[in-house]
gemmi code that builds the backbone of each chain (N, CA, C; Angstrom):
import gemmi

chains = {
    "A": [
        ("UNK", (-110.850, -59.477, 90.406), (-112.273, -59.330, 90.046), (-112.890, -60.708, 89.769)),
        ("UNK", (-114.216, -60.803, 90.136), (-114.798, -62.118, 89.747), (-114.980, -61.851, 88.550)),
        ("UNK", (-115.148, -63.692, 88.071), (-115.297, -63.519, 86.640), (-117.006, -63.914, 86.565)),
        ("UNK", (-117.202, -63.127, 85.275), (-118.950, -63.051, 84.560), (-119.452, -64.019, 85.394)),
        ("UNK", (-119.313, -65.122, 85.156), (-120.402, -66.257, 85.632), (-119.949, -66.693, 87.247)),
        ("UNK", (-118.949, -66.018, 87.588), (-119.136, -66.688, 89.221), (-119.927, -65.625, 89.863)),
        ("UNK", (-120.365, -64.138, 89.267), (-121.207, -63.547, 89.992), (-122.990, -63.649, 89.799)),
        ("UNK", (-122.844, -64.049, 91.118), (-124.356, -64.732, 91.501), (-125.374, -64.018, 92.002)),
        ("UNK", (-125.215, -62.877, 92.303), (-125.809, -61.500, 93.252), (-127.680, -61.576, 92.725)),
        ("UNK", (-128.458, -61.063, 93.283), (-130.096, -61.413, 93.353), (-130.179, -60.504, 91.590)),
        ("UNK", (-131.220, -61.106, 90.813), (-131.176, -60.777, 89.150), (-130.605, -60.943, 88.653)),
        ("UNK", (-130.782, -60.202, 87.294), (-129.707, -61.145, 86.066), (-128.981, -60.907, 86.182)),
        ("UNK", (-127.814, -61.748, 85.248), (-126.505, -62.518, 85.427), (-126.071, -62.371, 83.765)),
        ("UNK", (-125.538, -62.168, 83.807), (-124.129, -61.325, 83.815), (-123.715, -60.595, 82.728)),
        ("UNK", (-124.379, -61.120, 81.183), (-123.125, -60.724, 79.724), (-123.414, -58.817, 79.997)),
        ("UNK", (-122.229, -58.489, 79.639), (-122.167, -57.070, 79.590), (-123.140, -56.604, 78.513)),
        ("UNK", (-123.748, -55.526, 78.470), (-124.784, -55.407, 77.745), (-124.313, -54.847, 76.369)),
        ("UNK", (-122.489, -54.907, 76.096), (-122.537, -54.431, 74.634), (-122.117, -55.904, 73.836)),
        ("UNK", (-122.291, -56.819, 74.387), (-121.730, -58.319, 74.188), (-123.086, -58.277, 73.170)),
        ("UNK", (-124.143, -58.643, 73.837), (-125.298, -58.847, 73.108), (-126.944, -58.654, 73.414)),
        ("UNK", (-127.746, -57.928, 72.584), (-128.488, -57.441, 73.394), (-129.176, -58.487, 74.531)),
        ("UNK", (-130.150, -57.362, 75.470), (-130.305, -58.128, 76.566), (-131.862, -58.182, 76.212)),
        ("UNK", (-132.437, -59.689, 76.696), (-133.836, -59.903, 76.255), (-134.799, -58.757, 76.875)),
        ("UNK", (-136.028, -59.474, 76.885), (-137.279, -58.142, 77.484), (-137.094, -58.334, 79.143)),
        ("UNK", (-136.907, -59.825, 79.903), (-136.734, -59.955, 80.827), (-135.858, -59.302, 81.659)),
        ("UNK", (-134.319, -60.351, 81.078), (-133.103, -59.575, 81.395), (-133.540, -57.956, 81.658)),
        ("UNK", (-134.444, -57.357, 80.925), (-134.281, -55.653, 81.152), (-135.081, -55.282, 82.151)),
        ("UNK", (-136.117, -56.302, 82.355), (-137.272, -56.165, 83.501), (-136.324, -56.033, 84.904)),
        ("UNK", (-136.034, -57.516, 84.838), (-134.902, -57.415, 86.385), (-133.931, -56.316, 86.146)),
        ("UNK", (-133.083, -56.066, 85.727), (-132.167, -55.101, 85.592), (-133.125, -53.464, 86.033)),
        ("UNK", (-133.698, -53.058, 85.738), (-134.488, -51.555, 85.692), (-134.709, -51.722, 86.910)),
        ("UNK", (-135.308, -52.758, 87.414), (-135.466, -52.906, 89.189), (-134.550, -52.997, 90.111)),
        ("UNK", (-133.179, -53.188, 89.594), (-132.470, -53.250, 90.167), (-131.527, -51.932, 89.998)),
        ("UNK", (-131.874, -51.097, 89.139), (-130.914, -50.060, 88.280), (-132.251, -48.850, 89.497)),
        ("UNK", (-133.253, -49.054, 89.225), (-133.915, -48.398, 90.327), (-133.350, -48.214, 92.445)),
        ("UNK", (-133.291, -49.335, 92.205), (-132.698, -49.417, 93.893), (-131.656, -48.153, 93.842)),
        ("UNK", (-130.788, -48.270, 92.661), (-129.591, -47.317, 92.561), (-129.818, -45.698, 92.343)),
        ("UNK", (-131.443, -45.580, 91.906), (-131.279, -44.209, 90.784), (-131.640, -43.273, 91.956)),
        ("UNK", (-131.057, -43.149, 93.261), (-131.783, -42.183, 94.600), (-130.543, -42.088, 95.137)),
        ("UNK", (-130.073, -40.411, 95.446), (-128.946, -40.129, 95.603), (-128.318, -40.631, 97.506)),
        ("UNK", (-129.699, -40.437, 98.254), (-129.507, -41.414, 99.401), (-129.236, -42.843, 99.593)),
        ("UNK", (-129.676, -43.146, 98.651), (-129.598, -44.706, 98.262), (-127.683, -44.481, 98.078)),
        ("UNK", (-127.591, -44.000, 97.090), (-125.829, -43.895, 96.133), (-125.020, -43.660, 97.553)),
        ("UNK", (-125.680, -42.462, 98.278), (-124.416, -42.299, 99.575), (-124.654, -43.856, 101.012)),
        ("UNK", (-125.795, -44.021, 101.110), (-125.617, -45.217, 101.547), (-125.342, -45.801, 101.333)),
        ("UNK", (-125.519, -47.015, 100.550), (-124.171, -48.139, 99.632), (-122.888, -47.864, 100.060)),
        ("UNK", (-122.768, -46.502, 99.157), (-121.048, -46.264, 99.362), (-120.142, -46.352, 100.743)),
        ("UNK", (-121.379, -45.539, 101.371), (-120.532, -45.924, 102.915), (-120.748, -46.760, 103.865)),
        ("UNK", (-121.452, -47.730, 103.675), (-121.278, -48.909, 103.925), (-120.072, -49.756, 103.293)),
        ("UNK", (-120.680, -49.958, 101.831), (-119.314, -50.736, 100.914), (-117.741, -49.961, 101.571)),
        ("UNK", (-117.506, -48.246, 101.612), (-116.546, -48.114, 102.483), (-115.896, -48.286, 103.657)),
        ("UNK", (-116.880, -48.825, 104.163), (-116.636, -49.084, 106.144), (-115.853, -50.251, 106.173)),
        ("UNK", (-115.281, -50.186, 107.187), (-114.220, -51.698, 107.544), (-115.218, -52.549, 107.613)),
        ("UNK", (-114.766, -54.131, 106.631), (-115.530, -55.129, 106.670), (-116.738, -55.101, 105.578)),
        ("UNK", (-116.895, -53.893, 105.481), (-117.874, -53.343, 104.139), (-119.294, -53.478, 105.125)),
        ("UNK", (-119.485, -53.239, 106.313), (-119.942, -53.129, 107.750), (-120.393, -52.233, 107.959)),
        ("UNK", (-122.331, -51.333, 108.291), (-122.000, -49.934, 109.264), (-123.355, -50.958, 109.852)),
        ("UNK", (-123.494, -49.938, 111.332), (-124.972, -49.878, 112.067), (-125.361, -49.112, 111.590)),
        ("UNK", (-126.833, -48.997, 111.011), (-127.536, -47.843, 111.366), (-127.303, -46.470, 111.912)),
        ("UNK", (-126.235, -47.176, 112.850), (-126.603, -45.708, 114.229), (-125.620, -44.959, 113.806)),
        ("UNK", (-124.613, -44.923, 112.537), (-123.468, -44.642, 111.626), (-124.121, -44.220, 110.538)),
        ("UNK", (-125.180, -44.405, 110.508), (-125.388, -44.032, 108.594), (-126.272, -42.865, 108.661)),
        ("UNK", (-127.167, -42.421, 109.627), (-127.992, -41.400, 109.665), (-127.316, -40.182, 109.558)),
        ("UNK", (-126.142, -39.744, 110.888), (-125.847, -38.502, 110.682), (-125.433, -37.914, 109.402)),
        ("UNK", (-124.543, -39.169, 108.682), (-124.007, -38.920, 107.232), (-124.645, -38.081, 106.248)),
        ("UNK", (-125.754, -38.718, 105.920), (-126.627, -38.349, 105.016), (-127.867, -37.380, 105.229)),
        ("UNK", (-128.170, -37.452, 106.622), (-128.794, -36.069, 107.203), (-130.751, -35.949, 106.794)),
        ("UNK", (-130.714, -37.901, 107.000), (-132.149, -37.757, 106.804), (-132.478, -38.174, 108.107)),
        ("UNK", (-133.760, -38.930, 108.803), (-134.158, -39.112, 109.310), (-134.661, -40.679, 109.671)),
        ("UNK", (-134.271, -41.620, 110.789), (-133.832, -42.623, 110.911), (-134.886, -43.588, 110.120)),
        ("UNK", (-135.887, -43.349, 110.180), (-137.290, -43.741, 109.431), (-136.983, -44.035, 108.264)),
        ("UNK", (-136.817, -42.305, 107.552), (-136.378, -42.656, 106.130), (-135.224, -43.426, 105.680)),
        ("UNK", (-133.991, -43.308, 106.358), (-132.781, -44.099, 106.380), (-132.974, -45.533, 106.273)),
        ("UNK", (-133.521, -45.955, 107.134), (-134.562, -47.458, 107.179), (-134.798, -47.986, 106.364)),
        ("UNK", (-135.692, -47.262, 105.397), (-136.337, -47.404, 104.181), (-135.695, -47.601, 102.700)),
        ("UNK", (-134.901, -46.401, 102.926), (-133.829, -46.631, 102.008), (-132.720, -47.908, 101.988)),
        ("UNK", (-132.534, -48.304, 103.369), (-131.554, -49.640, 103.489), (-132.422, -50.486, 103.065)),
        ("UNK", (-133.523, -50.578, 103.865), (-134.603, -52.221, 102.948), (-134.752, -51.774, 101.950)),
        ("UNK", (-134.703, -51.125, 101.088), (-134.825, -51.161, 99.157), (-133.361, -51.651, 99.004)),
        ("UNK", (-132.190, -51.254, 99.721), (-131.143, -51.576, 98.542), (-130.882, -53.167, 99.305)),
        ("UNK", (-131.401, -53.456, 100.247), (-131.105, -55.247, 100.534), (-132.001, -55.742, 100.054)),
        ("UNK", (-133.342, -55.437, 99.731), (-134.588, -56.173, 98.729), (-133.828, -56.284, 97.473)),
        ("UNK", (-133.181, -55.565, 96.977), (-132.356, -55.448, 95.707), (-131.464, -55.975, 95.886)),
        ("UNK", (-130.900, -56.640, 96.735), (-129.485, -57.504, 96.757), (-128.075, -57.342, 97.067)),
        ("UNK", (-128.466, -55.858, 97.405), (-127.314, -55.059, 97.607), (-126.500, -55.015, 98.911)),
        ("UNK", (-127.493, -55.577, 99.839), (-126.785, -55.619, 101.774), (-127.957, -56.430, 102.078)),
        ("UNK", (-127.157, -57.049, 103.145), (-127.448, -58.400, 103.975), (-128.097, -57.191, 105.195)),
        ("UNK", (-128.823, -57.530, 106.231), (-129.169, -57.043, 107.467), (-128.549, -57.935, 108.468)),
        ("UNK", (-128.169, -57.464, 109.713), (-128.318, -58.473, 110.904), (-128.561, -57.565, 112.316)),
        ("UNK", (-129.158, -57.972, 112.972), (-129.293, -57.183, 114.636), (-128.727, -57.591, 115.368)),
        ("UNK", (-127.661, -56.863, 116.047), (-126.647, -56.947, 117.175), (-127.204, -56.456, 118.134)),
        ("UNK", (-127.711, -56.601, 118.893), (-127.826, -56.189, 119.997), (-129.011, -54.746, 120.263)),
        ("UNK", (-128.749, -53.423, 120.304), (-129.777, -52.544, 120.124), (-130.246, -52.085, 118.488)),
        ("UNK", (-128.997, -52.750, 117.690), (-128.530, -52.121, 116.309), (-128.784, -52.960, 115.747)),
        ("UNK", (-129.138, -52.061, 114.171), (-129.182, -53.164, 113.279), (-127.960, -52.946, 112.136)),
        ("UNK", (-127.305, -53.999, 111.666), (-125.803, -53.326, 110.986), (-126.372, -54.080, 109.501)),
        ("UNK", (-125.987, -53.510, 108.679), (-125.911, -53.771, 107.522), (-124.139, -54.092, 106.240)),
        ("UNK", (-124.286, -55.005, 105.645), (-123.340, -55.401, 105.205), (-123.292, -55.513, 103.894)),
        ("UNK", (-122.865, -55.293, 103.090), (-122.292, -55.319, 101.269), (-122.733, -56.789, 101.035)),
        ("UNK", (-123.337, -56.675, 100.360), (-123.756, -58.705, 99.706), (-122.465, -58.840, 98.828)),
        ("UNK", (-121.576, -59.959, 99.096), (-120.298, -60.054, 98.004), (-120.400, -60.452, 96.876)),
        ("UNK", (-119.996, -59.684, 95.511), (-120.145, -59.823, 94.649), (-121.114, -58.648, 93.887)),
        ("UNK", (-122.244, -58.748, 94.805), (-123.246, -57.412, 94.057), (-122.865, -56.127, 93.393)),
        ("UNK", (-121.895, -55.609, 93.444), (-121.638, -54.274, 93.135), (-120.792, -54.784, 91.661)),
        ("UNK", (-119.593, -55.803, 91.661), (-119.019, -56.121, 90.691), (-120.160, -56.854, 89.586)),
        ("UNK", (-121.155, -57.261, 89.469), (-122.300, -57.875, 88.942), (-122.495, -56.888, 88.236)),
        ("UNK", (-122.622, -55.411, 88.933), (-123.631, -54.453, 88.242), (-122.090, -53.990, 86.919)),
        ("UNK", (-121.064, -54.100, 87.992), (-119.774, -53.450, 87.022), (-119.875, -54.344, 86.049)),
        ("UNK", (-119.665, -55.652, 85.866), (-119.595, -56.383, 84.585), (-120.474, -56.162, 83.778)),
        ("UNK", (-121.647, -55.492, 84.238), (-123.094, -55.706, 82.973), (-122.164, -54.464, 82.322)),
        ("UNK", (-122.187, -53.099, 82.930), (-121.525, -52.626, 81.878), (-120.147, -51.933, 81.865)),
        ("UNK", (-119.228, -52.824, 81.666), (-118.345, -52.937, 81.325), (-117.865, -52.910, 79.498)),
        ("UNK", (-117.642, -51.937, 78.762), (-117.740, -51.609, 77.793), (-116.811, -52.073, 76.722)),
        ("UNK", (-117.034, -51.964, 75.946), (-116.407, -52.649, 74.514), (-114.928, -52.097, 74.648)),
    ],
    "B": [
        ("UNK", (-109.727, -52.186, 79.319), (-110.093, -50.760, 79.830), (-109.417, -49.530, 79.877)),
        ("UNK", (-110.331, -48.583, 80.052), (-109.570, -47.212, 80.514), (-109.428, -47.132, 82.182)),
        ("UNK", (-108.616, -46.525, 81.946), (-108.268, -46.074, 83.603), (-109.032, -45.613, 84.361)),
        ("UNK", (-109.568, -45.569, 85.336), (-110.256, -44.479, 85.943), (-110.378, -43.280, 85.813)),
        ("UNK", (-109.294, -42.373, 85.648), (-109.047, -41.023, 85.804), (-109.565, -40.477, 84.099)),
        ("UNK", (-109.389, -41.474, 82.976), (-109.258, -41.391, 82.067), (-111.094, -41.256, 81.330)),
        ("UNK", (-111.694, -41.912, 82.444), (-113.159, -41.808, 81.972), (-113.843, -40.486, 82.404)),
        ("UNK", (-114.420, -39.733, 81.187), (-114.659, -38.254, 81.046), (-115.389, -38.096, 80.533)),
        ("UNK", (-116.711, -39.153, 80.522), (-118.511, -38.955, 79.990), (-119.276, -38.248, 80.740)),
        ("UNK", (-120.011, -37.663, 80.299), (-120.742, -36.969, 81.587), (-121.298, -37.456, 82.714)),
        ("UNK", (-120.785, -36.331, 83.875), (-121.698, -36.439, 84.980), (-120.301, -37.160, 86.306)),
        ("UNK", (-120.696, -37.349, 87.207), (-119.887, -37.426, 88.237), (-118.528, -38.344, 87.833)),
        ("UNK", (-117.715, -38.470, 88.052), (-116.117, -39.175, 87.782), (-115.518, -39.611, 89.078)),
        ("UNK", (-115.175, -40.673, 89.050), (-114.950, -41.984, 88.825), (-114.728, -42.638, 89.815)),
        ("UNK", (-114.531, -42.565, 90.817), (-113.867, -42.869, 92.419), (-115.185, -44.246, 92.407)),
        ("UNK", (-114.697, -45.453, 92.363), (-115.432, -46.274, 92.804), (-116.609, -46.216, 94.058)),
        ("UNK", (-117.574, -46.863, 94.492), (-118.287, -46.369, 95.592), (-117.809, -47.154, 96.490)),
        ("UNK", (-116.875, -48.222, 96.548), (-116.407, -48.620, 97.749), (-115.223, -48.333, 98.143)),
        ("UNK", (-114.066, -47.473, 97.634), (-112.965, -46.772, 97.838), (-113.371, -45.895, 98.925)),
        ("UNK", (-114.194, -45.042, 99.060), (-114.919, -43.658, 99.986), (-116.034, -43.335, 99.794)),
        ("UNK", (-116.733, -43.429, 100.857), (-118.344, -42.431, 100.321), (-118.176, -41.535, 99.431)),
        ("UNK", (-119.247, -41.087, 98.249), (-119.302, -40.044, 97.242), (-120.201, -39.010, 98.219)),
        ("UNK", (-119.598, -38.246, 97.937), (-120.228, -36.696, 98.592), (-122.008, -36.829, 97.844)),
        ("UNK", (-122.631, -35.864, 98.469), (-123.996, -35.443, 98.058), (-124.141, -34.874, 96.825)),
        ("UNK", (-123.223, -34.291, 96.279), (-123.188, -33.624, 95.062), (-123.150, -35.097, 93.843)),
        ("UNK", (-122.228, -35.571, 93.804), (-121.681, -36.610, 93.565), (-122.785, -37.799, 93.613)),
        ("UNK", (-123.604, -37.871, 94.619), (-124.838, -39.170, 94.220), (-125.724, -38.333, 93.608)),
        ("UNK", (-126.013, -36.782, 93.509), (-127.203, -36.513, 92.942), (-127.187, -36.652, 91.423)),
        ("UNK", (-125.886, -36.191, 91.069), (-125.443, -36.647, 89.746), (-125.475, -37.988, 89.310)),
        ("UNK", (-125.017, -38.600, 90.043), (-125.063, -39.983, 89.899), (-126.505, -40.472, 90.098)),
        ("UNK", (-127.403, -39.997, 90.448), (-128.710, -40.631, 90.553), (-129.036, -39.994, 88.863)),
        ("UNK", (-129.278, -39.483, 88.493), (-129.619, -39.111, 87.734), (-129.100, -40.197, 86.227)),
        ("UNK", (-128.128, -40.411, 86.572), (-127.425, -41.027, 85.493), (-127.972, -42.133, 85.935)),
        ("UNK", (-128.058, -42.682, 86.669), (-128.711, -44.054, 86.816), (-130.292, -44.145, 86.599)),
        ("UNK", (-131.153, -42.883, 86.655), (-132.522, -43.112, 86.581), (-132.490, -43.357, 85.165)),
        ("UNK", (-131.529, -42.772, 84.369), (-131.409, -43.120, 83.091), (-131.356, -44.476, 82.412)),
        ("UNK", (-130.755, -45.289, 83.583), (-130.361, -46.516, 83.156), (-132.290, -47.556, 83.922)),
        ("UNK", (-132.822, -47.142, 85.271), (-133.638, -47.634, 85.334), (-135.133, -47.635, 85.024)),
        ("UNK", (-134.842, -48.427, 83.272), (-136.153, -48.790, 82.572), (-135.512, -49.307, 81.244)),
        ("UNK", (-136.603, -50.517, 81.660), (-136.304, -51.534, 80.790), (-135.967, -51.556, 79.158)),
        ("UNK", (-136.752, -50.564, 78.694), (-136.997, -50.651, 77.451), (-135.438, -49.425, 76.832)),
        ("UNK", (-134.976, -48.694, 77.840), (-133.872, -48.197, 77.725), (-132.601, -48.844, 77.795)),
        ("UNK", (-132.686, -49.565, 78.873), (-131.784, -50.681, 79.098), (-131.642, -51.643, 77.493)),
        ("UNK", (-133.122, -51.822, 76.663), (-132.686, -52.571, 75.998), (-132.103, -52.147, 74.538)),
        ("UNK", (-132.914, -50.759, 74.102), (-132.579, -49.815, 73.341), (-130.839, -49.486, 73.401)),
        ("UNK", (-130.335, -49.108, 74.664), (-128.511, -49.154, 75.083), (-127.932, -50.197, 74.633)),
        ("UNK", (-128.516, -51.620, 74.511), (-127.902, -52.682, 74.736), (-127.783, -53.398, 72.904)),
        ("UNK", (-128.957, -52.601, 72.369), (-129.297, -52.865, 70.880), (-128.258, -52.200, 70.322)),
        ("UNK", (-127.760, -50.741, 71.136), (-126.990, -49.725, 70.121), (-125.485, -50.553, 70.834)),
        ("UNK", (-125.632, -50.751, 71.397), (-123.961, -51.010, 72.017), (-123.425, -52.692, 71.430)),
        ("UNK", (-124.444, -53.368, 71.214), (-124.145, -54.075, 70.657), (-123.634, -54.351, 68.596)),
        ("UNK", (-124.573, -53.641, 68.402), (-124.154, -53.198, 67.126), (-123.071, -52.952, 66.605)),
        ("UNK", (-123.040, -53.151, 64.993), (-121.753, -52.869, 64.737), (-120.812, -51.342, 64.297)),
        ("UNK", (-119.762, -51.269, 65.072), (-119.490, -49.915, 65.257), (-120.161, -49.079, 66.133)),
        ("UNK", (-120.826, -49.572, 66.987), (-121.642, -49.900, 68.501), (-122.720, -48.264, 67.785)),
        ("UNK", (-123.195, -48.320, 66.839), (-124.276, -47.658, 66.055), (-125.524, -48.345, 65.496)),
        ("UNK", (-126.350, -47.894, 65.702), (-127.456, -48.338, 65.067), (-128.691, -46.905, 64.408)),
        ("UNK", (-129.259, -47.438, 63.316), (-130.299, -46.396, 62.646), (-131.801, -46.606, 63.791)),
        ("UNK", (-132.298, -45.397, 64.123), (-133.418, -45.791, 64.654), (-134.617, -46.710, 64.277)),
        ("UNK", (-134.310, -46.569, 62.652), (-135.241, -47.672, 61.642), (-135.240, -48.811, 62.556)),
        ("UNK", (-134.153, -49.508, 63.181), (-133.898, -50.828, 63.511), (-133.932, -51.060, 65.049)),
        ("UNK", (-134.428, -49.890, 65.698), (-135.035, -49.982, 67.466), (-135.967, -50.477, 67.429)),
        ("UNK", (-136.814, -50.060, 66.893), (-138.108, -49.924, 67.057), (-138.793, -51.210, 66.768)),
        ("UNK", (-138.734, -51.998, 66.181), (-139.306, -53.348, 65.495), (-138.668, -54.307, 67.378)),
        ("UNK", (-137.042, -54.167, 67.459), (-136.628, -55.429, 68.435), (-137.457, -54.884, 69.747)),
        ("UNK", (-137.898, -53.718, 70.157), (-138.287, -53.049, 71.590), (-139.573, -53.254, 71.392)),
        ("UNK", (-140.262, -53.244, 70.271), (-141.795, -53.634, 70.467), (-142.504, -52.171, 70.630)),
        ("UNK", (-141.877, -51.100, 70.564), (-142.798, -50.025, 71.224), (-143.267, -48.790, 69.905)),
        ("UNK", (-143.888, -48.024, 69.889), (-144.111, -46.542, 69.010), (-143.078, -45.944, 68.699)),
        ("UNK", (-142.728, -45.403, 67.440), (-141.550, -45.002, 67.300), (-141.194, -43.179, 67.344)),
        ("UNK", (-142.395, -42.709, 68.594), (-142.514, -41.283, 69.354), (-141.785, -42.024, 70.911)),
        ("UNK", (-141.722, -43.318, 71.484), (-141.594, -43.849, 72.650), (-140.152, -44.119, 72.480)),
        ("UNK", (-139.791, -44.488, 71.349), (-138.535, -45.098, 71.097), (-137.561, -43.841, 71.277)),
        ("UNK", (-138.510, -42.854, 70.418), (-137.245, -41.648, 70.449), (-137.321, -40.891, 71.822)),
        ("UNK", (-138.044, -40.914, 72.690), (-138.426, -40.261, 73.769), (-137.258, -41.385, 74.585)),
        ("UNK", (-137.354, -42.438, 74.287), (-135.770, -43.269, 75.705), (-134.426, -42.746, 75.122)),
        ("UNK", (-134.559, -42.931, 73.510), (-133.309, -42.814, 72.603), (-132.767, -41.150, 73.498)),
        ("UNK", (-133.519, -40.350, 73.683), (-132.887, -38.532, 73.917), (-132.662, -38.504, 75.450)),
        ("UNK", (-133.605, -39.640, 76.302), (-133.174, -39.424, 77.537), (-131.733, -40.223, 77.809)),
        ("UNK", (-131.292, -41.372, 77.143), (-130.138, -41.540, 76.775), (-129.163, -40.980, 76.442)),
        ("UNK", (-129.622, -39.863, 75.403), (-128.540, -38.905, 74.376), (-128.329, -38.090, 76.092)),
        ("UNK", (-129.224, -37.381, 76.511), (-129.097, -36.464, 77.647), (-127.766, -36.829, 78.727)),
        ("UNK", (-128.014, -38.022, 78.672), (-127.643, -38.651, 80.132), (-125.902, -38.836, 79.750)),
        ("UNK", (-125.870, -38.789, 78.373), (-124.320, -38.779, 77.877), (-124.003, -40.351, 77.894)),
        ("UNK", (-125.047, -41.596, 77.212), (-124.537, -42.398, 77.376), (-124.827, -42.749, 74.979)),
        ("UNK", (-125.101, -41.744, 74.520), (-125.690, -42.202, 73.371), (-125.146, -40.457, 72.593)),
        ("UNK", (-124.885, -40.709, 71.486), (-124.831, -39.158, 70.842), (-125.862, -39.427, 69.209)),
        ("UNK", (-126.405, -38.712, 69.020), (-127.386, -38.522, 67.740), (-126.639, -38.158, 66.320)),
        ("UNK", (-127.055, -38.317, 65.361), (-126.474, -38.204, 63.972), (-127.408, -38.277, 62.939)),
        ("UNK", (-128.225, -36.786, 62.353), (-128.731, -37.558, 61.282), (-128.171, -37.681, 59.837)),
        ("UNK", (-128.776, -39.229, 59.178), (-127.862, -39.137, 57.655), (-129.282, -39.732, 56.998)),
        ("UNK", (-129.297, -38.883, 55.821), (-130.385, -38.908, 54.875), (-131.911, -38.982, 56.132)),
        ("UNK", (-132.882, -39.946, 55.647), (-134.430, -39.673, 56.304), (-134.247, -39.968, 58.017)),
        ("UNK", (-133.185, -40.882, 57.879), (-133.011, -41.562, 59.979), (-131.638, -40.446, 60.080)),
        ("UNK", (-132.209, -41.017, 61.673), (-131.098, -40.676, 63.047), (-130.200, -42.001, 63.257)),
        ("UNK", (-129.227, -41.373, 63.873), (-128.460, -42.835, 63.819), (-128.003, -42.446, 65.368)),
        ("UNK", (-128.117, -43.571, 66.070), (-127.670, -43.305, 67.622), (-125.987, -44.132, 67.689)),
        ("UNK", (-125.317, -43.348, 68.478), (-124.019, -44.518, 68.806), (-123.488, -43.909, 70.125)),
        ("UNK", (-122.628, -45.152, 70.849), (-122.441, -45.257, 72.044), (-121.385, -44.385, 72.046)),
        ("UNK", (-121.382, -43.359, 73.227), (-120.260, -42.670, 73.694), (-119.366, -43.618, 74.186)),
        ("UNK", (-117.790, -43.052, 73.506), (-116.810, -44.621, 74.239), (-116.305, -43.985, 75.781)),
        ("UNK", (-116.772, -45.356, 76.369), (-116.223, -44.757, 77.618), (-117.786, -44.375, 78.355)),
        ("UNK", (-118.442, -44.157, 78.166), (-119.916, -43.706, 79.169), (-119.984, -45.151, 79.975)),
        ("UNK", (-120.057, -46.151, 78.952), (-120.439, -47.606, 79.781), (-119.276, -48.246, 80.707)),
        ("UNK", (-118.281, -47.878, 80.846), (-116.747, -47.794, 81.260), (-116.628, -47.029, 82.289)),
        ("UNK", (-117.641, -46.017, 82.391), (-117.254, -44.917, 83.634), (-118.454, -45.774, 84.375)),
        ("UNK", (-119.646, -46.254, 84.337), (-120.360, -47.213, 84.965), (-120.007, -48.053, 85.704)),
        ("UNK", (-119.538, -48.822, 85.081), (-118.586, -50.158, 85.200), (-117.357, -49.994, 86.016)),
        ("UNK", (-117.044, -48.841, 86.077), (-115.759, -48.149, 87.045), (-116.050, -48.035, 88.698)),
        ("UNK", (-117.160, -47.646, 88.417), (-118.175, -47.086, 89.721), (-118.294, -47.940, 90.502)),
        ("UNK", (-118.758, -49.282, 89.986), (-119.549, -50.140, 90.793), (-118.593, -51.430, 91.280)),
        ("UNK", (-116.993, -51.201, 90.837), (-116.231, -51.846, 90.455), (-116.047, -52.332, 92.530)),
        ("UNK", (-116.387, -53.653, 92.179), (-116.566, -54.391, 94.010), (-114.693, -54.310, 95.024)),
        ("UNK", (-115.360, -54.565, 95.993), (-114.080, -54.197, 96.734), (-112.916, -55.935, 96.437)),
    ],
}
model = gemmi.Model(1)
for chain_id, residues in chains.items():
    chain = gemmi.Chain(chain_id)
    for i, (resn, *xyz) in enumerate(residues, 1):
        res = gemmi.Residue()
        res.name, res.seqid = resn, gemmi.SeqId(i, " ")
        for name, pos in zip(("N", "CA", "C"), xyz):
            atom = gemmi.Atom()
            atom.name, atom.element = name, gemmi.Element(name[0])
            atom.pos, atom.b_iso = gemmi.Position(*pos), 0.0
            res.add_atom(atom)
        chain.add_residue(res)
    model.add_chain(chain)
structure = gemmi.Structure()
structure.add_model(model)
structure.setup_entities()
């Protein structure tokens, strides 16, 4: 596991939140980022991406899964990479999306409990 | 820490999200528990009680560090209690909030990076 301060992922950084409270800011970024998470399409996307070999899917992999509609699917991927959560890149007809390293363990250290 | 298997706060358990996609059942729960977590002033209210000593605090003493009404305070304090990350206690005129052990642990489990 990385440790507290080598994770660098987009918002605040890092003390677990029973260490000491977290300022007004710290809570601003955090809620925006705790938002990207609070949408159950959002939760199954992540996951199966972060599950895919390489922590890797296209698009053209993530729709049937979740059983929305490629539009909305879309939408849901640019919120959780605006949030820091996956990188984009276009291969060719596809666009594949990838796990930002570190991001997910960032969110684990904030709370990580006494 | 606790183990994985060992964290038993409410609401979905424990399978990291990059081990296997979480089923649909499984993010709706999990969204939920996270809408809990996205807003700020909850985030900081969690972070006031978890920091505390004997990770408890009297509501007397939210309300002044969050800045907010103390009808607003108790309105995050119960969506907290709900969400199974906070349990209630009253002794003499206050409520006293304290951290379920292990709620912030089953979080922190979840998001735990590949």
């Amino acid at each position: 596991m990385l440790e507290v301060t080598d994770v660098t992922a987009a918002g605040t950084c890092c003390t677990p939140l029973v260490r000491e409270p977290i300022s007004a800011d710290e809570a601003e970024q955090l809620a925006q980022t705790m938002k990207a998470l609070a949408d159950p399409a959002r939760l199954r996307l992540l996951s199966i991406v972060a599950a895919s070999e390489n922590t890797e899917a296209c698009v053209c992999d993530l729709i049937e899964p979740v059983g929305l509609s490629q539009p909305t699917v879309s939408h849901h991927l640019k919120v959780l990479t605006t949030a820091g959560f996956l990188t984009r890149s276009k291969r060719g007809t596809w666009a594949y999306f990838k796990l930002v390293p570190g991001a997910l363990d960032r969110i684990s250290q904030l709370f990580v409990g006494s």
